[in-house]
N, C-alpha and C positions, 0 to 999 in steps of 0.2 A: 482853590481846588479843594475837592471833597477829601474828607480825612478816607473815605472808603476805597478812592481809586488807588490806596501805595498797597491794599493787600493782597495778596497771590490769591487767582481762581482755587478754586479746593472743590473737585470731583468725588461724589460719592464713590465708594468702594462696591455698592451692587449696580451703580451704572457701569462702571468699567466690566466686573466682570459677566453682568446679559452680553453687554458689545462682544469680550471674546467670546462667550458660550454660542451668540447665533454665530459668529466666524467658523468657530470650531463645527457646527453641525452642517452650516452651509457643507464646508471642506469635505467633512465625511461623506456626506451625503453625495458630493460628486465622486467622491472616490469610491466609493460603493456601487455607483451604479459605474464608475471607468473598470472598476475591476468584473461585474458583472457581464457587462459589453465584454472586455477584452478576452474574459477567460472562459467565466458558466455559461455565455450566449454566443459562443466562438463558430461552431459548428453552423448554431442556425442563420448567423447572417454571412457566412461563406456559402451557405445553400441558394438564398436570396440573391448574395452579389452572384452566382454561378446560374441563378434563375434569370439575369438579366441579360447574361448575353449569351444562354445556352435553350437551343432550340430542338423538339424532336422534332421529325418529318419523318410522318407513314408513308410506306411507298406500299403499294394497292397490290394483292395477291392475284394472278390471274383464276377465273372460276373455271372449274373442273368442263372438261367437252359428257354430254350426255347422246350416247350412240345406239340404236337399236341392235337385236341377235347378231344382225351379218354386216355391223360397222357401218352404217350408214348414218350420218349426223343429223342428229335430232336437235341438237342446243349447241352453240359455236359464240367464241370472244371474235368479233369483228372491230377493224379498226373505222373509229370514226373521229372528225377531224374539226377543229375548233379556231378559231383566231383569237388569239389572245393580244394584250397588250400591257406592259410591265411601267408603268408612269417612269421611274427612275431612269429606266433608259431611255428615253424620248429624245431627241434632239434639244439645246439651249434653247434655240431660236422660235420663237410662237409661228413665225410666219413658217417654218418648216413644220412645225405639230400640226398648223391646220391645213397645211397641202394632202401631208400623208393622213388627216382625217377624210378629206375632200376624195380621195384619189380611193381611199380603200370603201367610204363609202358609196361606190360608184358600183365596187365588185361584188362586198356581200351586202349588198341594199339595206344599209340601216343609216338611217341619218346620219350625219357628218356633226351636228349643232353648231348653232351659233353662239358667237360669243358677244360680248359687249366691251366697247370702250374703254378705257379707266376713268377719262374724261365725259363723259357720258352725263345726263342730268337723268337721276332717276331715285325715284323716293325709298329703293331698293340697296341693303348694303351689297357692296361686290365682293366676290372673293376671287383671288388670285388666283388660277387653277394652271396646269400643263396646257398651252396654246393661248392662254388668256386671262380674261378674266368672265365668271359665270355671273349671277346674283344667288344670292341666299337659296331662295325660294326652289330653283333649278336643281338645289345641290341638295337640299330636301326632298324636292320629288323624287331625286335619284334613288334612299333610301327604302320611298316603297314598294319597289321591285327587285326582283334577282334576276342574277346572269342569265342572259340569252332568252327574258321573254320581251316582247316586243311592245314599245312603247316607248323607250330611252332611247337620246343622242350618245354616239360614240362620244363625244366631249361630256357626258353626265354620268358615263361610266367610269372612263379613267380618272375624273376629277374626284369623285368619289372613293374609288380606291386609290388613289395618293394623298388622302385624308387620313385612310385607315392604316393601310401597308404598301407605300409607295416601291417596294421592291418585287408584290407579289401581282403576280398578272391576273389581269382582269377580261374574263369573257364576254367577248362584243358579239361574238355571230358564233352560235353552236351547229354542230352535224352538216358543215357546208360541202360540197361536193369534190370529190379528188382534182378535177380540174382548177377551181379555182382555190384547193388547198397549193395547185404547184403553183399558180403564179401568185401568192402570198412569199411562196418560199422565192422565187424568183425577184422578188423585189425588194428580198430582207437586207440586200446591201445598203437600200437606199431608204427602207420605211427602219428605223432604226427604232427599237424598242415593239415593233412586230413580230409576231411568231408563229407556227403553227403547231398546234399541240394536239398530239396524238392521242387518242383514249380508245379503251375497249368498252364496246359497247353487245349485250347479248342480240342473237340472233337466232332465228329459228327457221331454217331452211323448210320446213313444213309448214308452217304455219297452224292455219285452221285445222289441220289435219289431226295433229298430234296434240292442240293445246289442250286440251282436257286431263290427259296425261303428264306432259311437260310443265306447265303452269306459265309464270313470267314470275319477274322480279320486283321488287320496289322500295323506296324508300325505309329506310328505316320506322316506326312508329315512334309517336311520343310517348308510350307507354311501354315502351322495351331499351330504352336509350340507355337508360344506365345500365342494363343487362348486357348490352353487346356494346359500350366502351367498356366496360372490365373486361372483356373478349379481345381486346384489339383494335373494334372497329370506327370507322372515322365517320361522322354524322354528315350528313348532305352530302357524299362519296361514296360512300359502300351502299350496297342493296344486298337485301334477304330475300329469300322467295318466298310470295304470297300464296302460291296453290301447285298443285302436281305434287312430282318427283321435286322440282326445284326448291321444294318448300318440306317436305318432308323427309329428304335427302338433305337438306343445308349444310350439315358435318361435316358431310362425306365429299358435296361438291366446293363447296369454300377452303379458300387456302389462309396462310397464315402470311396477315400482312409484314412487310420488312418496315426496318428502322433507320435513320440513318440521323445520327444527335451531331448535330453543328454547333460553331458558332457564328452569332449575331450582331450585329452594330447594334444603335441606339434605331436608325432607321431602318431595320429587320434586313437587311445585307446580308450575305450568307460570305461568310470569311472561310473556315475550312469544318471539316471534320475531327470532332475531339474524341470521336471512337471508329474502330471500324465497323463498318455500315452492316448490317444484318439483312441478307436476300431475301424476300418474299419465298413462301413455299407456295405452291402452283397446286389448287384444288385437286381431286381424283378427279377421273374418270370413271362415269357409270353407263353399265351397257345393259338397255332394257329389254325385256324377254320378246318384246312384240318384233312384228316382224311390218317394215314399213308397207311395203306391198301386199299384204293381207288385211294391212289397217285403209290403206286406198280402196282395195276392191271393198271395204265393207262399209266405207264412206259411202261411196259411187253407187254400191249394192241400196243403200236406204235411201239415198237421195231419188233414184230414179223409179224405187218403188215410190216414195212416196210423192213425187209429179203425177206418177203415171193414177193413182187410187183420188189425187185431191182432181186432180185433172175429168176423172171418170166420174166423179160426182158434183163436180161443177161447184166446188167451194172448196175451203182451205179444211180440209178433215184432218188431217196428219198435222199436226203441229210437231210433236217429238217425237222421239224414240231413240232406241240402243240398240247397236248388235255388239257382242263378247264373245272373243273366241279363245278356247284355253285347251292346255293339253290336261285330258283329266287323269295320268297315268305321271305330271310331274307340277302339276300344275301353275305353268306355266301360262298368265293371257300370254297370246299371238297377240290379238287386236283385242282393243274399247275404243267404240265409238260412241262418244253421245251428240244427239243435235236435239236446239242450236246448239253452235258450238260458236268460238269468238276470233279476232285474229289476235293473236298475242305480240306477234312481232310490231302492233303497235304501242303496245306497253315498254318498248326498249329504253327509251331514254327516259319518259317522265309518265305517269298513269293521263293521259288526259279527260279532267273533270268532265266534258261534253259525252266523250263514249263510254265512258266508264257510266254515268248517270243512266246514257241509253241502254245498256245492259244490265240495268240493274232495275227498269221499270218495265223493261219485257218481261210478261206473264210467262212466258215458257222460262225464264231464268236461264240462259244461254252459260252466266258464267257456272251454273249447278251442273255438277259429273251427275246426271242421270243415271248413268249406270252400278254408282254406289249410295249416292248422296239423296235419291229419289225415290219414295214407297209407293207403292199400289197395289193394290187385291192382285195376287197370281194368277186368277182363277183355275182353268182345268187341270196347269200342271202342278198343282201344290197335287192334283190325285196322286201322285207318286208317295206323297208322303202317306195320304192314307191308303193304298192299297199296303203299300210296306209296312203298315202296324196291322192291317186286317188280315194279312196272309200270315203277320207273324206270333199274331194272339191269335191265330184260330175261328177269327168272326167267319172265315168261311176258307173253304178249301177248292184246289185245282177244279174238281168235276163239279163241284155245287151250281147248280141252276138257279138262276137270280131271276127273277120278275121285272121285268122292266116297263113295265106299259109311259105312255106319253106324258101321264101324269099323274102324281102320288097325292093322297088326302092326308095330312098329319094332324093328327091330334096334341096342337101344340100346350105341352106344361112346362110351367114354369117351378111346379113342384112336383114328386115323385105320386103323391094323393090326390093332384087335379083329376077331377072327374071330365070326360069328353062332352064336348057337345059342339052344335055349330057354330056358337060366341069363337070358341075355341080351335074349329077345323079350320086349316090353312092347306091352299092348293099348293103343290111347289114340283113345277115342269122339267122336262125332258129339253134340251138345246133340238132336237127337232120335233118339236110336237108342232111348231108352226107350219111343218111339211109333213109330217107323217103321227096326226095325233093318237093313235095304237104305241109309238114310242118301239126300239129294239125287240122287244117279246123276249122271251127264254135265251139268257146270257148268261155264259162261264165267267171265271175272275180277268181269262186273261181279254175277253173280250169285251168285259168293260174300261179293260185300260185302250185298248185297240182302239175302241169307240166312243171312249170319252163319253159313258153312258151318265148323265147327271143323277136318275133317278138310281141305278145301282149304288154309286157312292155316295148318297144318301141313306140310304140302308145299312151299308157298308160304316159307315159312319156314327149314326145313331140310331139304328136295329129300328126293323119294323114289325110289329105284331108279332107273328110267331111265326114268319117264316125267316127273320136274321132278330130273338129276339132281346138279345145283348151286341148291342154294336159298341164301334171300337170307343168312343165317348172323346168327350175332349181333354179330358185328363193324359189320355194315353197317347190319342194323338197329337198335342202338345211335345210329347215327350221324344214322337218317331218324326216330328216333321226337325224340332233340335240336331237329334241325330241327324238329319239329313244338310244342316247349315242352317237353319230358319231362328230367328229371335233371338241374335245375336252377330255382333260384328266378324267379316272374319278375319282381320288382322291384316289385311293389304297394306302396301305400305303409301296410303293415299290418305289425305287431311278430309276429313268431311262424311265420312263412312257413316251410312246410318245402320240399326241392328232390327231393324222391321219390328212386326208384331203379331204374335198367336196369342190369342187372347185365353182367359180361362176365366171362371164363375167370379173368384176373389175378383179381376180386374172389372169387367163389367159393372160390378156390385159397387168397386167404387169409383168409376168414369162413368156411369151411366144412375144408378142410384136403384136397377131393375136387378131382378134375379137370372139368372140362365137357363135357358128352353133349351126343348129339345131342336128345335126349329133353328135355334144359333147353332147348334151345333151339325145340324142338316147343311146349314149354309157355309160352318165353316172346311167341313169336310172335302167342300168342289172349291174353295181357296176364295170365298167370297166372305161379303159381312166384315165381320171387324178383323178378317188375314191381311197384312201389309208382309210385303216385301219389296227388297234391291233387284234387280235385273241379276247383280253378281249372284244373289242368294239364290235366284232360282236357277242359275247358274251349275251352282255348287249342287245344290240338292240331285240335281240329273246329273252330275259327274261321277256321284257314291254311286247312284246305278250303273253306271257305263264301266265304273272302275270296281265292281265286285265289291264294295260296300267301304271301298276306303277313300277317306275324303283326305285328297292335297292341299296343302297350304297355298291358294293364290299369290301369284308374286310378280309384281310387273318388274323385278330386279332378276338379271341373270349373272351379272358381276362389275366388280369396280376393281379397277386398274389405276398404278402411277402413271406420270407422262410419262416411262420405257417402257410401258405395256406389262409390268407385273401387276400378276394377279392381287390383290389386298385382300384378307379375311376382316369380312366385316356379319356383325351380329344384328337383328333388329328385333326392339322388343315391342311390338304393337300395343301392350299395358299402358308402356311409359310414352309410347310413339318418340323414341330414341333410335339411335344405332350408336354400335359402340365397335373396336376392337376386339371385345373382350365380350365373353359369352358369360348372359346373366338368367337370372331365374325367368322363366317365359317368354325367354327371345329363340329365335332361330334363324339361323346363318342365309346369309342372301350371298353372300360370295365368300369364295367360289361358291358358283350354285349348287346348292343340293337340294332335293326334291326334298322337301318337310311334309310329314304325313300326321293331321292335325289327331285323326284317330281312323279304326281301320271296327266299321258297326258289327261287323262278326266275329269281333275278338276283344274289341272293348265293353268292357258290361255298363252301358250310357243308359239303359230302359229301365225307368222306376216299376217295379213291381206295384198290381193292383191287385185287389181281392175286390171282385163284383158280386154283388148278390143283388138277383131280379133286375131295376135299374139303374140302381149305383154303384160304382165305385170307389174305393179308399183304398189310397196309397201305404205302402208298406215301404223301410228302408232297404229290400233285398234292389239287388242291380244286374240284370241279365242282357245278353248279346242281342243282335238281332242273327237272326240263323241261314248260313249263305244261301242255303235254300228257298228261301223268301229274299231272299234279293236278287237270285236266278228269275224267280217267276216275275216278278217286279220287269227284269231285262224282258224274259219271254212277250210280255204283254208290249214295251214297245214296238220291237221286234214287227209283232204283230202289227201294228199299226201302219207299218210298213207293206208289211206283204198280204193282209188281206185287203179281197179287190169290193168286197162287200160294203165295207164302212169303218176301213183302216182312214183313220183319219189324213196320213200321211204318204198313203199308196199312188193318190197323184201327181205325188209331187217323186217320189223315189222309186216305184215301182221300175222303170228303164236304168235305172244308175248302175252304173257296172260294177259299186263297191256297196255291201252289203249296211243301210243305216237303220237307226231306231231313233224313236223319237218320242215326243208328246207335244200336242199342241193344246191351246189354252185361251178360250174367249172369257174377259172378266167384265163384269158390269160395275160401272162404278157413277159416283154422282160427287164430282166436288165443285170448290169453289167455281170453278167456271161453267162446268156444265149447269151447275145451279141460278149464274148470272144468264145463261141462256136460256132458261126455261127447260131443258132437256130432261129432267130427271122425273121422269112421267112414269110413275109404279106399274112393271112389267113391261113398259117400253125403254130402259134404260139405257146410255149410249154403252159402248163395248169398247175394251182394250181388244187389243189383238199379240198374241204370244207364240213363240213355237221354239222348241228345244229339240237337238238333235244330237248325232255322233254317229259317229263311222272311224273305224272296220269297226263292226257289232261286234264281234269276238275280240278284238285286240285294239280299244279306239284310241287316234293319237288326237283325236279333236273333236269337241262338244262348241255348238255355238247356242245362245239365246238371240233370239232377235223380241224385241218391243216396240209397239206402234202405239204412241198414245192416241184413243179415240180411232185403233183405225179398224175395228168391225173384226170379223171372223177370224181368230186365228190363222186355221189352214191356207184360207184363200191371202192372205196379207203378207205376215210374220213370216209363213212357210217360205216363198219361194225366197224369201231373203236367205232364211237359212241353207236350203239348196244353192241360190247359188254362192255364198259365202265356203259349203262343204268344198262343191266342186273349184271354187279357187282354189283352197288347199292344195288339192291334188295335184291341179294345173301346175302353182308352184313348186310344188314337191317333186312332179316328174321332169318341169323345165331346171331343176339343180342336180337330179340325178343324172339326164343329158350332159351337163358343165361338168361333170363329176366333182361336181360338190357336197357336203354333208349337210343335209338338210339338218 
């Protein structure tokens, strides 16, 4: 034996202590991180284990009822009824899961599926599902659909939800009919793990009638989600409004969804409640200023004019139009109607892609509020704007004798040193020179407004020669058609509002690349050329007349209520296109209603001062009224339109009416998109709108209506008797409430 094997191993002294130094840091190192865990990270993983079997559940607010003046329901939660199916609860037995697949497939007609085998030879994996067994591919298909559109087997839907949340139901057949919602519930002894589940779903007992105003609802956006989950609200369940009231009221008609925090198994089982539950609060109530049956009769009122006009010319002439009726003393609409108009009650449960597409490639724009959201040349009745800056500057007065022959020669310049000649002379006609080419002859102010004489307010407008030879220009008339509501929104409480357009030299100069004539301004004076406005606008502008020069704030809101019927004070600010509780800089109160009066033209100083010399104008910072007295005569000239039997435009139509009306009617020539695919827009033969504005009692008017015919020819003859008989509904109603003893 080796002499080596009797001596003892002998270990270095830095082997031994690496060994305990990694011991020692191993050690520390779990002990750092046990104290770590146990103590500094205490909080976050009791959040995590409390995240694992603590569940919130939103319970869904109901939305606010929207009611017309005299409590009739415009927008209603209806219950609509669903079958659901919860996989956990199902019966053990397969051959029992696919009876009651078989048996309920029979009632709400959705396939039963089939299953397969276990024993089965197929190049397919299987998976085990509730009643069976599926293959892969089936249970794939499942996910790419959602509940309740049609294409899945009832066995594709619960198998897939007992994948994801075998405790949470799953919908087989949505919106199924009360009848066979009872005999689902009749048979829940025995279909075990069946149910029927209630949901409120909006309704709108008017439909077409009112959707313009009312709107519908829909889905939440993907571009608003994280805005309305910090709100509350729960994705693919809640719905926001997309247009109306329903969409610009959402505040006011939305409630506050409730809560109710459980807890969970591992397989999402609801064990109990670990707080107590928090109720849903129940949206308001909004009560809209229109009145249902004034908004019927002015349906009915256009529809049957415009059969009766496309009927008489033997093709579709009338495609659109508006009638608006408002109280111009609180400004409250009664009725807007625009057509086309859509059914919204089918937007209730989900937008469908096919109608929704067809409304959105119809030319007329069906889903478009024509009555705010749509421009067009005014034509005659923008005359109110300018007779009201030419009586109030002075361009002419009550007894002045205006020239009217059938047709005016101008010498159109584009600069104040253009020299005339006939490169430069432009004819521009009288509305009857095609029947009387002599034209009016020798006319006062107010019977140019009477007679809707073109070539006076042409004159009137941009002065002729030396007998009107400073007319009102466009600087000033800019300034009096503003005051009267033009070129600019007015603050309704509607999504989509357009602010029209009165044009001036700077815009032209740079939308067009040309100077400004006298001749733009000849055309814009009779509400033509580059004038746009809303039906609402021309609305408004005749209500400053009718109402002695103060214009009311439009408001399709009359008041919002809780469910016991108190009144709420709410604020709106049309800036921010908000409402609040709470009254802020440029809002004004919609409930309770008070009449909001935006400015009152004979006490507000709104007129930019001009200094004219020869035939310019320049503006000055002074600001002056316009003076009641020029907006007397402005009334006087409707007035007239009425009661003279010579060539009151509107004497046909009112001259027998037992309550005293004024009015203006208005033929606009226009040329756009479509008349232009038509061929129509033929220089001097251009196709016409058709306009007419009204109100009664002429001393004390509680109602101003507009009516608009797109393409439908003469004013008078068109537009008029809509608004006749639109007045005389009024009354009808108003005298069949005072009969009830009702308060109108």
């Amino acid at each position: 034996m080796s002499s080596n094997s009797n001596n003892p191993v002998r270990f270095e002294t830095w082997r031994i202590a690496t060994i305990y130094g990694v011991i020692i840091i191993a050690f520390s190192v779990l002990f750092t991180r046990l104290i770590n865990l146990q103590i500094f990270q205490t909080a976050d993983y009791n959040a995590r284990a409390k995240d694992n079997y603590t569940q919130e559940v939103s319970v869904p607010a109901p939305r606010g009822i929207i009611y017309d003046r005299n409590g009739y329901v415009l927008a209603r939660n209806v219950a609509t009824y669903n079958i659901i199916i919860t996989p956990a609860n199902l019966p053990e037995d397969n051959s029992d899961i696919q009876q009651i697949y078989r048996d309920l497939s029979k009632l709400i007609d959705v396939p039963a599926g089939s299953f397969i085998a276990e024993d089965s030879i197929t190049e397919e994996t299987l998976v085990e599902v509730p009643g069976g067994y599926l293959t892969e591919t089936a249970l794939e298909e499942a996910k790419l659909f959602t509940a309740c559109v049609p294409g899945l087997s009832i066995a594709q839907m619960v198998a897939l939800q007992d994948t994801l949340a075998p405790y949470s139901p799953v919908r087989v057949s949505c919106n199924v009919s009360e009848e066979i919602a009872r005999k689902v519930e009749e048979k829940a002894m025995d279909w075990q793990g069946v149910e029927v589940e209630i949901e409120a779903v909006r309704d709108y007992p008017t439909g077409s009638l009112t959707a313009h105003l009312i709107g519908f609802l829909g889905p939440i956006p993907a571009s608003l989600e994280e805005e309305y989950v910090a709100q509350g609200y729960v994705l693919n369940r809640d719905k926001i409004g997309y247009s109306g009231v329903e969409a610009s009221l959402q505040d006011i008609l939305t409630g506050r969804n409730g809560l109710r925090v459980v807890q969970v198994d591992v397989a999402g089982q609801e064990i109990r409640n670990l707080e107590p539950p928090i109720a849903p609060s129940p949206g308001n109530n909004v009560y809209l200023s229109i009145d249902t049956r004034l908004q019927a009769a002015a349906q009915a009122t256009f529809m049957e004019e415009m059969r009766f006009w496309n009927t008489y010319f033997g093709n579709t002439r009338i495609s659109s139009g508006v009638i608006i009726a408002m109280n111009p003393k609180t400004g409250e609409i009664l009725a807007m109607v625009s057509y086309p108009d859509y059914e919204n009650n089918r937007f209730s449960r989900i937008i469908p892609a096919y109608y929704y597409e067809q409304l959105s490639q119809d030319p007329r724009k069906p889903l478009l509020n024509n009555a705010i959201s749509a421009e067009y040349p005014p034509g005659s009745t923008f005359k109110l704007s300018t007779a009201t800056g030419a009586i109030n500057e002075g361009v002419v007065d009550l007894n002045q004798i205006i020239d009217t022959p059938g047709q005016l020669l101008l010498c159109e310049r584009f600069n104040p040193n253009d020299i005339c000649s006939d490169a430069n002379t432009r004819p521009f006609v009288d509305h009857i020179f095609d029947q009387n080419p002599g034209g009016f002859g020798s006319l006062r102010f107010l019977q140019c407004i009477a007679y809707s004489s073109n070539v006076c307010f042409y004159k009137l407008g941009g002065g002729y020669e030396d007998e009107i030879p400073q007319g009102l220009g466009i600087e000033r008339l800019r300034q009096y058609a503003r005051a009267l509501g033009y070129d600019e929104t007015s603050g309704i409480q509607l999504l989509g509002e357009q602010d029209g357009l009165i044009p001036e030299p700077d815009w032209k100069r740079i939308n067009t690349g040309e100077n400004w004539s006298t001749g733009d301004t000849y055309i814009a004076s009779v509400g033509q050329g580059y004038v746009l406005a809303t039906p609402l606008q021309v609305l408004m502008s005749g209500s400053v007349i009718a109402n002695y020069g103060k214009l009311m704030q439009p408001t399709v809101v009359h008041q919002v209520t809780d469910g016991d019927g108190n009144i709420i004070p709410y604020w709106f600010n049309p800036e921010e296109f908000t409402v609040s509780q709470f009254e802020t800089q440029n809002s004004y109160q919609i409930s309770p209603f008070t009449a909001n009066m935006k400015w009152d033209v004979t006490v507000d100083p709104l007129i930019q001062e001009y200094i004219c010399f020869d035939t310019y104008c320049d503006l000055t910072d002074e600001l002056k009224t316009i003076k009641p007295e020029s907006i007397q005569a402005v009334r006087e000239g409707t007035r007239l339109a009425v009661t003279d039997p010579a060539f009151g435009t509107l004497h046909d139509l009112f001259s027998d009416f037992p309550i005293a009306v004024a009015g203006k009617t208005g033929t606009a020539e226009y040329c756009d998109d479509v008349a232009r695919a038509a061929n129509r827009c033929a220089f001097g033969a251009w196709p016409t709108h058709s306009w007419t504005l009204a109100y009664a009692p002429y001393d004390d008017p509680e109602i101003i209506v507009v009516a608009f015919a797109y393409n439908g020819g003469e004013g008078a003859s068109v537009a008029g008797p809509m608004v006749a008989r639109m007045i005389k509904s009024y009354f009808e109603i108003k005298a069949t409430d005072l009969a009830n003893g009702a308060n109108p």
